[in-house]
KEKE-3310 file (N, C-alpha, C; in steps of 0.2 Angstrom, whole numbers, plus 5000, padded with zeros to 4 digits):
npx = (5004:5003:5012:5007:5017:5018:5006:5001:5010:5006:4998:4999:5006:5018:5014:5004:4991:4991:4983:4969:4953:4943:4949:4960:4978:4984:4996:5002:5008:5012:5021:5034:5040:5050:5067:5084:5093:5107:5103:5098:5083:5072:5075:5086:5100:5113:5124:5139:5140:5128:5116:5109:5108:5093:5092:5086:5091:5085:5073:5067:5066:5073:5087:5088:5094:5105:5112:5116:5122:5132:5139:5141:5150:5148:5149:5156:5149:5136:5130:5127:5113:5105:5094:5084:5079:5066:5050:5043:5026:5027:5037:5050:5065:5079:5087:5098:5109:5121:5113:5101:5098:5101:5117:5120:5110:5105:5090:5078:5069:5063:5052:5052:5061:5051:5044:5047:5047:5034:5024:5015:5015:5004:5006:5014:5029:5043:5056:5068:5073:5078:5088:5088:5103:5106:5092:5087:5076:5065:5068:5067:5057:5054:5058:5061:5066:5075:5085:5089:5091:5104:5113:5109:5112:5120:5134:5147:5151:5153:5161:5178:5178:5164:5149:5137:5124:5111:5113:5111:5111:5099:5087:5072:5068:5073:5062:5051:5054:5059:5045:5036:5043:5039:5027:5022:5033:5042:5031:5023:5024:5019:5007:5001:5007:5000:4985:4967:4958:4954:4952:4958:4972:4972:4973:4985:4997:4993:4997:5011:5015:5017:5025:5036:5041:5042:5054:5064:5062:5068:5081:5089:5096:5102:5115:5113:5098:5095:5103:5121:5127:5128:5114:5102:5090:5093:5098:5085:5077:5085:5084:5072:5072:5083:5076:5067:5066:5069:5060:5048:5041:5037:5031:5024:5018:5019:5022:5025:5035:5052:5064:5078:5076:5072:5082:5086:5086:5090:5104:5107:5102:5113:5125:5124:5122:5135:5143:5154:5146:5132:5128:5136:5128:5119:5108:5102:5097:5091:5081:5073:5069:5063:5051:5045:5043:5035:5024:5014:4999:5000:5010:5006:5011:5024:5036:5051:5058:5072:5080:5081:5096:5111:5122:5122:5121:5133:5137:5143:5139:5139:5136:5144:5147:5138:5144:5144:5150:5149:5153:5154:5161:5167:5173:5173:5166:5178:5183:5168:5163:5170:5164:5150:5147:5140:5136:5144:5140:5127:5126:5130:5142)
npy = (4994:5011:5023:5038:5049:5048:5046:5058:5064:5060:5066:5077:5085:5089:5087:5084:5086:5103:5111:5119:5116:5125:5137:5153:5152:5156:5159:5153:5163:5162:5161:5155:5168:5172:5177:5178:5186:5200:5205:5195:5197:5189:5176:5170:5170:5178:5166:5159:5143:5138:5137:5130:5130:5124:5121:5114:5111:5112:5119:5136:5147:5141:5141:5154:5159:5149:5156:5169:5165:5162:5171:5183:5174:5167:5153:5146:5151:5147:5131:5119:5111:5099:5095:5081:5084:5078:5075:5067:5060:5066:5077:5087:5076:5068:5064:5060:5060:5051:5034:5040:5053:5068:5074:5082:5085:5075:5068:5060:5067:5085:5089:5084:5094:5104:5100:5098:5111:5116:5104:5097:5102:5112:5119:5122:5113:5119:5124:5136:5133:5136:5129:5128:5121:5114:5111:5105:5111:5121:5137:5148:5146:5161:5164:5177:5188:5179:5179:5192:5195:5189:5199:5210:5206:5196:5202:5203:5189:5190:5188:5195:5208:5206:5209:5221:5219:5228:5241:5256:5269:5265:5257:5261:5260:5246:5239:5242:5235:5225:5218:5220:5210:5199:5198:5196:5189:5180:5173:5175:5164:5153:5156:5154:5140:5133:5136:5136:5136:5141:5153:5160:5157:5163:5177:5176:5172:5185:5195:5189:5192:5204:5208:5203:5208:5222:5221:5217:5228:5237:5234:5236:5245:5245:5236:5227:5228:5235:5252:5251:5239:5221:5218:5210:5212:5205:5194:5189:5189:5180:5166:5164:5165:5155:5145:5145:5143:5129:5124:5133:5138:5128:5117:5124:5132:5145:5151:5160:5165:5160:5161:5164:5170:5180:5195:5205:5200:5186:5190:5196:5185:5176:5185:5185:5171:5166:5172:5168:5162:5161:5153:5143:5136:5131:5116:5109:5098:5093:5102:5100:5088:5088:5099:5090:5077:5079:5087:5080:5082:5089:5083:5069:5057:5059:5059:5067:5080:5078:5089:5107:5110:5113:5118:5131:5141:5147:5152:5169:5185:5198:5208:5216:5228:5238:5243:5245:5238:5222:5216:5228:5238:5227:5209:5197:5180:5166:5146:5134:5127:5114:5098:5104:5107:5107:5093:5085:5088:5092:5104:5117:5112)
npz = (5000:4997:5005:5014:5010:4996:4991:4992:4986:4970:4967:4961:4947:4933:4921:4907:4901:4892:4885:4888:4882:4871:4877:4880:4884:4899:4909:4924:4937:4950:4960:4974:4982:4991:4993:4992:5001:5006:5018:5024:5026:5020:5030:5022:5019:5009:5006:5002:4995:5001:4994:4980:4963:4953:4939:4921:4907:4896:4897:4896:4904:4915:4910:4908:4920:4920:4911:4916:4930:4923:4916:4926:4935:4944:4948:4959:4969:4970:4968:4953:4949:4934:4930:4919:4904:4902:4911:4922:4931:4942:4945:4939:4936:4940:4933:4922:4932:4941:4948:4947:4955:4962:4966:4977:4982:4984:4981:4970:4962:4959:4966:4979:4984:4984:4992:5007:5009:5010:5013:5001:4992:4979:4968:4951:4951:4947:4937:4935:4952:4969:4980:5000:5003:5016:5023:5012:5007:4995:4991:4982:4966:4960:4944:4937:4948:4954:4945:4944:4956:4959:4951:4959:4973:4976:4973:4979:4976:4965:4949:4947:4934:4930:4920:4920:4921:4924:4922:4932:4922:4915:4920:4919:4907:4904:4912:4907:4892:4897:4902:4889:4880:4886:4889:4877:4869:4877:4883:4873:4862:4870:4872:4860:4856:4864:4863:4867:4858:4840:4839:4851:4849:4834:4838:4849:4841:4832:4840:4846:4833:4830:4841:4838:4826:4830:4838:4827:4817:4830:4832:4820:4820:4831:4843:4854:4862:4874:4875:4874:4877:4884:4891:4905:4900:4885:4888:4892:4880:4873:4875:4872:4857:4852:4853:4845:4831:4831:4839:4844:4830:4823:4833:4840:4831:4828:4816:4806:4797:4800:4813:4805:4794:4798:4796:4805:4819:4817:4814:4824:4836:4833:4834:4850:4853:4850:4858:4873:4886:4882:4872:4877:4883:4880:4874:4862:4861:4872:4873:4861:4865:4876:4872:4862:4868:4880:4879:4877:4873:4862:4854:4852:4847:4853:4843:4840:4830:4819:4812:4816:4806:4818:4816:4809:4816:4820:4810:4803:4808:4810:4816:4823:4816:4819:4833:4848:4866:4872:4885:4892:4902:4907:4906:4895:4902:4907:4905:4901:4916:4923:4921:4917:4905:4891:4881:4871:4853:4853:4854:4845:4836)
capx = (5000:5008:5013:5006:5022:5017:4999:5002:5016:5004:4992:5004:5010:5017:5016:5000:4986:4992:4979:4962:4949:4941:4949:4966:4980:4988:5001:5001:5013:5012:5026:5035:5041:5056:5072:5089:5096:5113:5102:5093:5077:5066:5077:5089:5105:5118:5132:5144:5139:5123:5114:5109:5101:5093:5087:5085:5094:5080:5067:5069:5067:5081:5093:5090:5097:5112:5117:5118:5127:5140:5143:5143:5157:5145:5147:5159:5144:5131:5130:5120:5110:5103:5085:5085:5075:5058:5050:5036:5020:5027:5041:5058:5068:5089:5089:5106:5112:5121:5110:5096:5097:5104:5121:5121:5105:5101:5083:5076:5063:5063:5047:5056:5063:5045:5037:5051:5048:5028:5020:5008:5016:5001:5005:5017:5036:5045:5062:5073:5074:5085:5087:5093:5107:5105:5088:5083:5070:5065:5068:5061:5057:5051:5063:5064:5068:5083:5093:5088:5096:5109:5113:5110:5112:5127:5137:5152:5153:5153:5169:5183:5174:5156:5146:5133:5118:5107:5113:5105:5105:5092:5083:5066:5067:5073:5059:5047:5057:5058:5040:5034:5046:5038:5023:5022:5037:5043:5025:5018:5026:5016:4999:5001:5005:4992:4979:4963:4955:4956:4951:4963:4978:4976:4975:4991:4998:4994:5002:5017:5020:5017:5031:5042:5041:5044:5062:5067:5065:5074:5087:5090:5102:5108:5117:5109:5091:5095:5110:5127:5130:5122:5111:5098:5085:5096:5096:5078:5075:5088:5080:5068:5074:5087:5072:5063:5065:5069:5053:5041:5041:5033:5028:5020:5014:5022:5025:5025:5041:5058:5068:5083:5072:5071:5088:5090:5084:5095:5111:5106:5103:5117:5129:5123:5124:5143:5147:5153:5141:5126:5128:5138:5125:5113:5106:5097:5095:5089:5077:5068:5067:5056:5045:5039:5039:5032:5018:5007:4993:5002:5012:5005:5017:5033:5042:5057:5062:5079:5079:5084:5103:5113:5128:5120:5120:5139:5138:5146:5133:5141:5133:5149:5149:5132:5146:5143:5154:5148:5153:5154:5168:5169:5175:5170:5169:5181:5180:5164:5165:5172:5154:5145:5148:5134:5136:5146:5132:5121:5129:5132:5145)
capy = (5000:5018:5028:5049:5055:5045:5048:5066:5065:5056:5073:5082:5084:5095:5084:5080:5089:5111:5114:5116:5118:5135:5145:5156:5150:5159:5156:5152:5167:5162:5158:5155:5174:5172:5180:5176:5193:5201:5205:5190:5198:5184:5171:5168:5176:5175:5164:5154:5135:5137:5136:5126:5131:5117:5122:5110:5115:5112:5127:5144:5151:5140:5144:5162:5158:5149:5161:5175:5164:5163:5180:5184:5170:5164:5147:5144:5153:5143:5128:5119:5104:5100:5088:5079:5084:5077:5071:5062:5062:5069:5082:5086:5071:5068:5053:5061:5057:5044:5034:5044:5056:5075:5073:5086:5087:5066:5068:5060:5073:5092:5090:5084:5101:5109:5096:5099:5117:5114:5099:5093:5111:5112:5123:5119:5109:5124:5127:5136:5133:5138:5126:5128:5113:5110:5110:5100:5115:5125:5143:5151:5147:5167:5164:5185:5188:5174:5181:5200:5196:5185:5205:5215:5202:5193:5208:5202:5183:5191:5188:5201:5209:5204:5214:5225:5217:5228:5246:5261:5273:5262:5254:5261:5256:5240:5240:5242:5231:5218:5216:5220:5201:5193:5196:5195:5183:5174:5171:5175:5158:5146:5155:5151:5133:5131:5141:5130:5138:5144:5162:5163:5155:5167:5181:5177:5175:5193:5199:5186:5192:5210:5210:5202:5215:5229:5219:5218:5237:5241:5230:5237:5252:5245:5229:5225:5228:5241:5253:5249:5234:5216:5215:5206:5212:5202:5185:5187:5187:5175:5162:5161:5167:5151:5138:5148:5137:5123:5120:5136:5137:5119:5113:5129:5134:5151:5149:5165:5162:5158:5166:5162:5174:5189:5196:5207:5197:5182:5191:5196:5180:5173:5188:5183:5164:5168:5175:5167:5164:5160:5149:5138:5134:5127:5108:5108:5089:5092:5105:5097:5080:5091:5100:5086:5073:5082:5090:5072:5084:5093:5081:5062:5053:5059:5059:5071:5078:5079:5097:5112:5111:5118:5125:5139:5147:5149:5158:5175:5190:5205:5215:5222:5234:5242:5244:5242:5234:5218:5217:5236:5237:5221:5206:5191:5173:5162:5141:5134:5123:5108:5097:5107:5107:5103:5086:5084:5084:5093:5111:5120:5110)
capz = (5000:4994:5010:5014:5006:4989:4988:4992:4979:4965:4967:4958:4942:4931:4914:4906:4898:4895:4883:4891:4877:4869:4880:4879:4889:4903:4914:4933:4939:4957:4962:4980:4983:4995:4991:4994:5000:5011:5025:5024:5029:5022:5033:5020:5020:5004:5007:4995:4996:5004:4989:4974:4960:4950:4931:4916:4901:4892:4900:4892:4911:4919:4904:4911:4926:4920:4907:4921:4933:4921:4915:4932:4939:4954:4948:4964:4976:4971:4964:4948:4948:4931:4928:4913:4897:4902:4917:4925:4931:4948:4942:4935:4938:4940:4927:4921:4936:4945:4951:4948:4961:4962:4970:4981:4987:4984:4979:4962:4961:4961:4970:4987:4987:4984:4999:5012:5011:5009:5011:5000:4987:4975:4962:4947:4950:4941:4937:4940:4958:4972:4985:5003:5004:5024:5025:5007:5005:4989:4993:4979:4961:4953:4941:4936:4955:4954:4939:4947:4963:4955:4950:4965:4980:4976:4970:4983:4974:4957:4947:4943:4927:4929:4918:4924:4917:4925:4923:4933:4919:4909:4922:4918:4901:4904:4913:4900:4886:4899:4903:4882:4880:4894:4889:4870:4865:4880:4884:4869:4860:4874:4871:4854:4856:4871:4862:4866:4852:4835:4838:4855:4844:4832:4843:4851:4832:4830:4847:4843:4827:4829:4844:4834:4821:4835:4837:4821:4819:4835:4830:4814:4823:4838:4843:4859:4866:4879:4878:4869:4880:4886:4898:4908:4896:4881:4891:4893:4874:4869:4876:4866:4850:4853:4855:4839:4824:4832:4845:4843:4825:4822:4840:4843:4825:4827:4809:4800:4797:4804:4815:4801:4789:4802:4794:4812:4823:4815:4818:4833:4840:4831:4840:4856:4852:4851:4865:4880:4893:4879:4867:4878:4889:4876:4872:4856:4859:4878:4870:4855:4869:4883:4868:4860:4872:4887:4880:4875:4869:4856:4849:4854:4844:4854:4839:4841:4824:4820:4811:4809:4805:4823:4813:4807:4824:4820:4804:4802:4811:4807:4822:4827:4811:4824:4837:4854:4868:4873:4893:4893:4904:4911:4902:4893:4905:4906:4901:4906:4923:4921:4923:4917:4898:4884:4877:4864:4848:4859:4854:4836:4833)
cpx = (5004:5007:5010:5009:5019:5010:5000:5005:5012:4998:4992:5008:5012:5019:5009:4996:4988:4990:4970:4957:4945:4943:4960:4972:4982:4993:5002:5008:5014:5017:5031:5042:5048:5062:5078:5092:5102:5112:5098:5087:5071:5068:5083:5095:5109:5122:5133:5141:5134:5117:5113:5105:5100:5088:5090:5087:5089:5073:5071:5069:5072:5085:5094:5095:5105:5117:5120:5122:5134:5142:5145:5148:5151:5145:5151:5154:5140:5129:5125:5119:5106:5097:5088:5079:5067:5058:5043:5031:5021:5029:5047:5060:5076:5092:5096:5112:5115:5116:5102:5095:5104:5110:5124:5116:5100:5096:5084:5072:5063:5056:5047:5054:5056:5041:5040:5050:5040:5026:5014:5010:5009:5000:5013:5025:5039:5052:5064:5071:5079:5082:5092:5097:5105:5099:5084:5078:5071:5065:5063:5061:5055:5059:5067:5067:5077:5087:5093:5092:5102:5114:5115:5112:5118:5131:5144:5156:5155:5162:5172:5181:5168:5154:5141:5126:5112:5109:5108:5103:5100:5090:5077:5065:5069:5068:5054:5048:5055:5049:5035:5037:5044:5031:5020:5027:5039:5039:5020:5018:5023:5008:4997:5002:4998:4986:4972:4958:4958:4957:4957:4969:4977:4976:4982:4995:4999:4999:5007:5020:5022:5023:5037:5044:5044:5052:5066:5069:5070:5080:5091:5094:5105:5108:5113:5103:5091:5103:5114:5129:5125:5120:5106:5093:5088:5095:5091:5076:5080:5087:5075:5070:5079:5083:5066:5061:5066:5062:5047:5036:5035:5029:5023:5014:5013:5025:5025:5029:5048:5060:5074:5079:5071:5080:5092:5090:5088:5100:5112:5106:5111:5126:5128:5125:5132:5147:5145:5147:5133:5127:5132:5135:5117:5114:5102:5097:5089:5082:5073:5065:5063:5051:5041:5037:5035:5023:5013:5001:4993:5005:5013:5010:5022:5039:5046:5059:5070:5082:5079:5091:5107:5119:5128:5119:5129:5143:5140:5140:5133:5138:5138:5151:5142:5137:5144:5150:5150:5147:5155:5161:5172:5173:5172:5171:5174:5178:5173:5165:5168:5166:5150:5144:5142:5138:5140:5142:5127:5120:5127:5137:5145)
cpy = (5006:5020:5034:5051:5054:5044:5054:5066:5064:5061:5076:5082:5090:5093:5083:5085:5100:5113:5113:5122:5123:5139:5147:5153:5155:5155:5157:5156:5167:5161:5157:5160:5175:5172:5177:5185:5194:5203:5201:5190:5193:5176:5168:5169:5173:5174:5158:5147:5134:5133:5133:5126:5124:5121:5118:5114:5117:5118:5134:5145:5149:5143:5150:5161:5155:5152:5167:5172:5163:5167:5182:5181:5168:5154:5143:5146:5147:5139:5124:5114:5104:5092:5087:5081:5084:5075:5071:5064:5066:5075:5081:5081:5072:5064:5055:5060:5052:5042:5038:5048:5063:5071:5074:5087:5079:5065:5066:5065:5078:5092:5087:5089:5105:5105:5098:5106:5119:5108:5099:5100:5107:5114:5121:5117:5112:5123:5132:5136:5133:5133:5126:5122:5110:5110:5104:5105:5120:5134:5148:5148:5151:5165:5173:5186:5186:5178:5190:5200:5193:5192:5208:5210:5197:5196:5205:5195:5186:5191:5196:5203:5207:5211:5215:5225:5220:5239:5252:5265:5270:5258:5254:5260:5249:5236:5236:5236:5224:5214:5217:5213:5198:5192:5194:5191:5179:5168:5169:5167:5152:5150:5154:5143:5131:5132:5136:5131:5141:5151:5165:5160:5161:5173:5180:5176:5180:5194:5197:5192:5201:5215:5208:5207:5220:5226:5219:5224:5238:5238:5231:5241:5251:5238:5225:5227:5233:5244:5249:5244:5228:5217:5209:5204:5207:5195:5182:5184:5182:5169:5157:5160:5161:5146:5141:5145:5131:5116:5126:5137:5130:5118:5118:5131:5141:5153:5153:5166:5160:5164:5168:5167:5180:5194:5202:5202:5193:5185:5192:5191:5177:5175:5184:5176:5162:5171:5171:5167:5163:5156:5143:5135:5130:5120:5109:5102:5090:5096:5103:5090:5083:5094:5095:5081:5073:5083:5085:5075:5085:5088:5072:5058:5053:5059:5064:5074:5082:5083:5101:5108:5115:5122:5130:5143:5149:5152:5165:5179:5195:5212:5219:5226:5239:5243:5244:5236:5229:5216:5223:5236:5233:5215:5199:5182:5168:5155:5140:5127:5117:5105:5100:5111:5105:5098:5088:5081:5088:5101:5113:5118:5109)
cpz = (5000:5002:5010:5010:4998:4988:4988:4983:4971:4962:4963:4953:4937:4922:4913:4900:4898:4889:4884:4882:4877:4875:4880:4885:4893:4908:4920:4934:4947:4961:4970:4978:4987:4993:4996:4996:5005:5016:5027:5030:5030:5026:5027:5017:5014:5007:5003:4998:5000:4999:4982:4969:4953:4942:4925:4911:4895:4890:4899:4899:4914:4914:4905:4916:4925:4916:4913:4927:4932:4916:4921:4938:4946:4953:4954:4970:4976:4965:4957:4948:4940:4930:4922:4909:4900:4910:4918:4926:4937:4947:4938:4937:4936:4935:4923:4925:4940:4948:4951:4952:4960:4966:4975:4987:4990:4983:4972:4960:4964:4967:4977:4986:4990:4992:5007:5011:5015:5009:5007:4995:4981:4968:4958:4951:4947:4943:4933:4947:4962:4977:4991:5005:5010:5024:5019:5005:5000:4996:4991:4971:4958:4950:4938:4941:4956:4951:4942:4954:4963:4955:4955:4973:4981:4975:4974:4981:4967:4954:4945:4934:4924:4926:4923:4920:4919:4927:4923:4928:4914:4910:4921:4909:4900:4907:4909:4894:4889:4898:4894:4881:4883:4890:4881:4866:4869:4880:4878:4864:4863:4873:4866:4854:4861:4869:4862:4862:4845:4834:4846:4850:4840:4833:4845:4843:4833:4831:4846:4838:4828:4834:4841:4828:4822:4834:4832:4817:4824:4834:4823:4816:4829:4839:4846:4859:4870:4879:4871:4872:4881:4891:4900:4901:4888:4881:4889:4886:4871:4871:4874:4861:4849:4852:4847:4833:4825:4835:4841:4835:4822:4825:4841:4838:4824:4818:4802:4797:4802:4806:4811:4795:4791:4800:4804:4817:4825:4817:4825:4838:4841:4836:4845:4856:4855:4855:4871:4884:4888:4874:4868:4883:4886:4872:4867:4856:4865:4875:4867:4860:4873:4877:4865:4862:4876:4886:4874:4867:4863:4850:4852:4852:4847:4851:4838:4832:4823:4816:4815:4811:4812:4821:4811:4813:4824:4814:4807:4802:4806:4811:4822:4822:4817:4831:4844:4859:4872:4881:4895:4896:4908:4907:4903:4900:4905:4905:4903:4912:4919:4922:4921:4910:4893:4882:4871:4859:4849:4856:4845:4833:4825)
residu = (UNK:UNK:UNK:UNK:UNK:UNK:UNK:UNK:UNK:UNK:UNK:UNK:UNK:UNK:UNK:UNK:UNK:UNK:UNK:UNK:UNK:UNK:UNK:UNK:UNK:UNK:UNK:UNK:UNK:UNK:UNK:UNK:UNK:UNK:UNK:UNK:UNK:UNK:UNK:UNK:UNK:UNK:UNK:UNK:UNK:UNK:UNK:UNK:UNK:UNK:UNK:UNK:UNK:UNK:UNK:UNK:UNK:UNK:UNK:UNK:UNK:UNK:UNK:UNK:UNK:UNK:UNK:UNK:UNK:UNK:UNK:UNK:UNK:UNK:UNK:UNK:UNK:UNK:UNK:UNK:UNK:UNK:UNK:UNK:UNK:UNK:UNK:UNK:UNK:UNK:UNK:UNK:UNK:UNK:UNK:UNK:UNK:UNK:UNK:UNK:UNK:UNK:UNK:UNK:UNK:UNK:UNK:UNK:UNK:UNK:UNK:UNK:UNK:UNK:UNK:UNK:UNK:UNK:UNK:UNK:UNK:UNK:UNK:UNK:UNK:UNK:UNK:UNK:UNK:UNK:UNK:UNK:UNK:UNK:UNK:UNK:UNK:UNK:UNK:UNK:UNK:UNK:UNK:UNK:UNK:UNK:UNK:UNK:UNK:UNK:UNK:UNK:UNK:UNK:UNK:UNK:UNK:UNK:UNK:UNK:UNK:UNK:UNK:UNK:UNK:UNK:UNK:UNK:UNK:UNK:UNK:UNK:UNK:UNK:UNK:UNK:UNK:UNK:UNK:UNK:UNK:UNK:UNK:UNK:UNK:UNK:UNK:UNK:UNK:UNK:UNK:UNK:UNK:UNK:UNK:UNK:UNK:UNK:UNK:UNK:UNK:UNK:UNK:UNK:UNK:UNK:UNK:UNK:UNK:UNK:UNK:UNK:UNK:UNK:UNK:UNK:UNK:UNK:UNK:UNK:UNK:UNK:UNK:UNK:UNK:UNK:UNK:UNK:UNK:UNK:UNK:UNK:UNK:UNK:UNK:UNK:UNK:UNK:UNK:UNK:UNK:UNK:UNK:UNK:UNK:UNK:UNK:UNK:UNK:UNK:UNK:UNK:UNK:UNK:UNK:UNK:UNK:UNK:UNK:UNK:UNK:UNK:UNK:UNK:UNK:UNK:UNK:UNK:UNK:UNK:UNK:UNK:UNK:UNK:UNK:UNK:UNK:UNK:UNK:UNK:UNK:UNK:UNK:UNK:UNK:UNK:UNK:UNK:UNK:UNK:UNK:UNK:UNK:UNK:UNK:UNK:UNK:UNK:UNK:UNK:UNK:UNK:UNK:UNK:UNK:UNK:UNK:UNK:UNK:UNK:UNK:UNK:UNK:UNK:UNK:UNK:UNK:UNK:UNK:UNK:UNK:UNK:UNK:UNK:UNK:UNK:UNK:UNK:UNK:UNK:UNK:UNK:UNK:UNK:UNK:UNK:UNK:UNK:UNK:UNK:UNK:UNK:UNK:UNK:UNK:UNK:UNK:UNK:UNK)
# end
């Protein structure tokens, strides 16, 4: 007979059915709210090897997470557990792992973390997630909050020539930029696939394509997104823009064209791609494995395809005739960790 922990556990999923019929999707933004800060007000004070953040390579949201930890050099503060591609009916899962089990924090399942904070957690099994080591307990998963405090709340772990991914003078337009991406391309790319009707799908379409259009203008005179340098705001949208023709393009039905057809857009990615600290943090295999296995509804068969072509992400851009300096006056990262490499196959190679 199953135990409390394991009917509790069996309540909860975060794989199954993510398109509910005639109606628009939206996305559960609720997220566990608790910050990691220097006065550790909400109980939880920054310190090197306390913490573990755990994101799948796969998830445009964790990917944020790990490209800013290693522009920033925190990857000696706080450490990185990575799920594997798909998972279960319960949650993410370690199945890349020895043993099937994180190796730090010994759980098969992201969803310890979330029970040991909360028992009986109800709302989605997300990653990214930070978890405290000594207790076994999720901290927080907002994932904008993480890579924002990542910024202002580690500032002391930050390597020699971290850039400044969130400079004052262009806070309130980064602002603005950020939440027009969040809510019309990060976001806008799942209302379109999820859309549980024809008339919300092609609504989001519009909204989709109509943001996408704003980019490719703004991008026609300047390198970056905000300013003469990378930031936060940059992360945000390379995320997608990366996962574009491979997943949303298809899976989604984003399909007004390619990313590879946006002449700015393309170099723009492509720039970014190429630089340190982003395009060494991407699985195009782990990728195209959580889009079409995961989501049952979309694409029942779970047949993976094995397009686009990933060495065209290593074509010649040509931004840098748009001038701009890249880590303003920081400088580019060094290798990436040992362990913590993409897959040979996996990459643009």
């Amino acid at each position: 007979m199953a135990n409390a922990a394991d009917q509790a556990a069996s309540e909860y999923s975060t794989k199954g059915a993510y398109v509910s019929g005639g109606q628009e999707y939206t996305r559960d933004t609720n997220y566990i709210e608790t910050r990691i800060t220097r006065d550790g007000r909400d109980g939880y004070p920054v310190e090197a090897g306390r913490y573990r953040l755990i994101a799948a390579r796969a998830c445009p949201w964790a990917n944020r997470t790990i490209i800013v930890r290693r522009l920033l050099g925190l990857e000696e503060a706080i450490s990185l557990g990575m799920p594997g591609p798909t998972h279960d009916s319960r949650s993410w899962t370690f199945d890349l792992d020895p043993d099937g089990k994180d190796p730090v924090l010994g759980i098969e399942r992201l969803q310890e973390a979330f029970f040991r904070r909360t028992p009986g957690y109800s709302r989605g099994i997300t990653v990214p997630a930070v978890v405290d080591i000594p207790s076994g307990a999720v901290v927080t998963n907002n994932f904008p909050q993480i890579t924002e405090d990542f910024s202002s709340e580690w500032v002391d772990f930050h390597r020699d020539g971290a850039p400044d991914l969130w400079p004052a003078e262009h806070l309130e337009e980064m602002r603005e930029v950020n939440k027009r991406v969040f809510t019309e391309v990060n976001n806008g790319v799942y209302r379109c696939g999820f859309a549980g009707s024809q008339e919300a799908y092609d609504a989001a379409y519009d909204r989709l394509w109509t943001a996408m259009d704003w980019l490719e203008d703004r991008l026609a005179t300047q390198r970056y997104l905000i300013g003469d340098t990378i930031t936060e705001a940059d992360v945000r949208l390379f995320t997608t823009l990366v996962r574009f023709d491979a997943v949303y393009h298809g899976h989604f039905k984003c399909n007004r064209n390619k990313l590879s057809e946006m002449p700015n857009l393309w170099g723009y990615a492509r720039d970014l791609f190429q630089t340190p600290g982003f395009g060494d943090t991407v699985d195009f295999v782990q990728i195209k494995q959580h889009y079409y296995i995961v989501h049952e509804d979309i694409n029942p068969t779970g047949i993976v395809p094995k397009g686009p072509d990933n060495s065209v992400w290593l074509t010649e851009h040509g931004r840098e005739a748009l001038g701009g300096r890249p880590f303003g006056n920081g400088t580019a990262p060094g290798p990436v960790r040992p362990g913590e490499e993409v897959a040979p196959g996996h990459g643009a190679e």
